[in-house]
C-alpha positions, 0 to 999 in steps of 0.5 A: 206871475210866475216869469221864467226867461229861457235862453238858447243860442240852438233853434227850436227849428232843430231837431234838437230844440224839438226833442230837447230843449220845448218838451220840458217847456210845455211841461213847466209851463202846463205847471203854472209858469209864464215861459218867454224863449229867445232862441236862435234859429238857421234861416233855411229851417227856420222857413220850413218849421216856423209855423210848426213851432208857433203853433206849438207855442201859441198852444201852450202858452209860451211866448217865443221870440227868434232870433235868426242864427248869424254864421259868418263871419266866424267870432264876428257873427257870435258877438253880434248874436250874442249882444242881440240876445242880450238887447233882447233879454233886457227890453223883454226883462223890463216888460216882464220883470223875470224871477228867473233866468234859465241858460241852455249852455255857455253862451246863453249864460254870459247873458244870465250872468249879467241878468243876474248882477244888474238886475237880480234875476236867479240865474240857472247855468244849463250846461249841457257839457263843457263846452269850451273843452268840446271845441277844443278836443273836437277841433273847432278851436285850434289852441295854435291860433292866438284867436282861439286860444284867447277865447278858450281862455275868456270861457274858461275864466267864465265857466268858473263864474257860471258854476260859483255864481249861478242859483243852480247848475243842471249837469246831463251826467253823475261823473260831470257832477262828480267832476266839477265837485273835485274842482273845490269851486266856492259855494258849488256844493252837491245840493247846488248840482242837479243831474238830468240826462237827455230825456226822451218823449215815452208817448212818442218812443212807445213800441206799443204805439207804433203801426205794424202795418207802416212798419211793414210797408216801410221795410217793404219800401227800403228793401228791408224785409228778411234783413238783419238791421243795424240802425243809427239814429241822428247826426253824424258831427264831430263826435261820432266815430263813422269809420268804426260804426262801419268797420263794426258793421263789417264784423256784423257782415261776416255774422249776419251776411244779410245785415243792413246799415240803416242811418236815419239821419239827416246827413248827406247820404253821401258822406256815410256812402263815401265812407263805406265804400272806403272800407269795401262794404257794398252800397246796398248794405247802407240805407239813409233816411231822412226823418222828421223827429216824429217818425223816428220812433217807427224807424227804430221798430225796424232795428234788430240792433243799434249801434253808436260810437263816441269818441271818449274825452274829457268833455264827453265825461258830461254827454249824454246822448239823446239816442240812448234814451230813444232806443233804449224806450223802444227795447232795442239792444244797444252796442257802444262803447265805454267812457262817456259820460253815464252810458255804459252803466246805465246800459249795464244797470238796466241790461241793455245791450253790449258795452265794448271797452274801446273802439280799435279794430281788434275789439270792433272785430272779435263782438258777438251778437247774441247780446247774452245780458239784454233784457227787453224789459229792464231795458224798457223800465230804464228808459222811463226811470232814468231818462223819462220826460216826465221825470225830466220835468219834474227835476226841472219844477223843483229848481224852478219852484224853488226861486220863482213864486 
């Protein structure tokens, strides 16, 4: 038998635990591996996608076992879960016996860790990015407050155990590769580091898939019909910079004075409405819309552009934005900005759209829309060469192939 524990301390109620964490699941699993998930999931969708999910799961055969996401009180409520999640992973181990363990970023590592050390299970640390550093440059973790500043501390101390002790270390981008080589850590050498990005589903963002007709109706239904439309796919969190996505849309205004902002997110509308209207654009310039992950695609065959903006930093050197391989596959041209992680040359290999050098309101002024480098097409073959499921998946089968058998 070919055991393979995966651990998440995401839902796979989220949208993300949908789009990023089951697709690569079912595609292992279809190659011959007996898959048990734990993962951790928000009560609220838990009760609306719970049958959705086990359903999913029972289908291709992987044996899903959630856990219900504590938030309060704050560290309190991590350390419970975390020691769930480790009760859990030992009493499913003795069962199954797991070659072995595959950790979706740094919580769910401590417990691959010590699978690793007490029960010889190879350990693959999934890092999805430097987490520690996200906390503290996006202001959740306040290096003021002792508290924070120890734990800050602790997952430092471990995220060097994690790199110098794990079988294999995924990384979502080259320059995070490049990073954690410069460190010079023990035993993590360039062969140890695979890069896959955030890959997207080409059957379901695949423009030739999507109904012209609900297409119609939908810009019909919206308001949409003989708008210029600026889209923005997906949540709206610390990272992502509202404000110049809005002042961008201004500058977009005075080219296009038909152009509407349309936000398929499913952030309260009232928090982008605030916003825009702090800045003096009008309310029937914005739409939001709310959408299950499925139907994502048909709301980015609305775009005539795509618009996102993060704000550079060290741990943003290892994001890789979901958005860019969904919006890339469907051929629309992109506008964002330069310095994180791998987007901006991969936006200039495959012709994708406009990189704009940084997001102060003089360059967020002064952009034109002609996209004079934008090829459909290269746009499109990107999408499938660098951020296709398929290719994901296969990178996945290597490293699991390697220890489990």
């Amino acid at each position: 038998m070919k055991n393979v524990l995966y651990l998440s301390y995401d839902g796979m109620t989220d949208p993300l635990g949908q789009s990023q964490v089951l697709p690569y699941l079912i595609g292992l699993s279809k190659r011959g591996f007996q898959l048990t998930l734990i993962s951790f999931e928000k009560p609220d969708r838990y009760s609306q996608e719970k049958a959705k999910i086990e359903a999913l799961c029972n289908e291709n055969n992987i044996h899903w076992k959630p856990l219900i996401y504590t938030k309060k009180p704050p560290v309190l409520s991590t350390i419970l879960d975390i020691r769930k999640m480790k009760k859990n992973a030992f009493v499913l181990h003795q069962e199954k016996c797991f070659q072995l363990v595959h950790c979706r970023s740094y919580i769910s590592a401590l417990i691959g860790l010590k699978l690793k050390k007490e029960k010889g299970v190879k350990f693959l640390f999934d890092m999805r990015g430097f987490w520690a550093d996200e906390r503290v440059e996006g202001g959740i973790w306040n290096l003021k407050n002792p508290l924070f500043k120890t734990i800050y501390n602790y997952f430092k101390k471990k995220e060097r155990s994690y790199f110098e002790e794990s079988d294999a270390i995924v990384s979502l981008t080259e320059v995070g590769k490049s990073e954690i080589l410069s460190w010079n850590l023990n035993a993590v050498t360039p062969e140890k580091i695979q890069v896959i990005p955030c890959c997207v589903d080409l059957k379901l963002f695949n423009p030739k898939k999507t109904d012209s007709d609900l297409i119609h109706k939908k810009k019909f239904e919206y308001h949409l019909t003989d708008k210029y439309i600026v889209g923005y796919v997906g949540s709206i969190g610390t990272w992502y910079q509202l404000r110049e996505m809005l002042l961008s849309f201004k500058h977009i205004l005075q080219l296009k004075p038909h152009a509407v902002f349309l936000f398929v997110t499913k952030e309260s509308p009232s928090t982008i409405q605030s916003e825009a209207e702090n800045l003096g654009i009008a309310a029937d310039s914005i739409r939001v819309v709310a959408a299950q992950h499925h139907k994502v695609p048909c709301f980015i065959s609305l775009f005539d552009c795509s618009i996102f903006f993060i704000r550079p930093s060290f741990s943003k050197k290892a994001s890789s934005p979901t958005k860019q391989g969904e919006i890339m596959a469907m051929g629309i041209p992109l506008i964002c900005n330069a310095g994180v992680g791998d987007t901006d040359e991969i936006v200039l290999r495959y012709s994708s759209g406009l990189i704009l050098k940084d997001t102060t309101e003089e360059t967020l002024s002064s952009f034109t829309l002609d996209f004079p480098t934008f090829d459909r097409e290269r746009t499109m073959l990107g999408a499938k060469e660098y951020f296709g499921l398929d290719r994901g998946v296969e990178s996945y089968f290597t490293i699991y192939d390697k220890f489990v058998g």
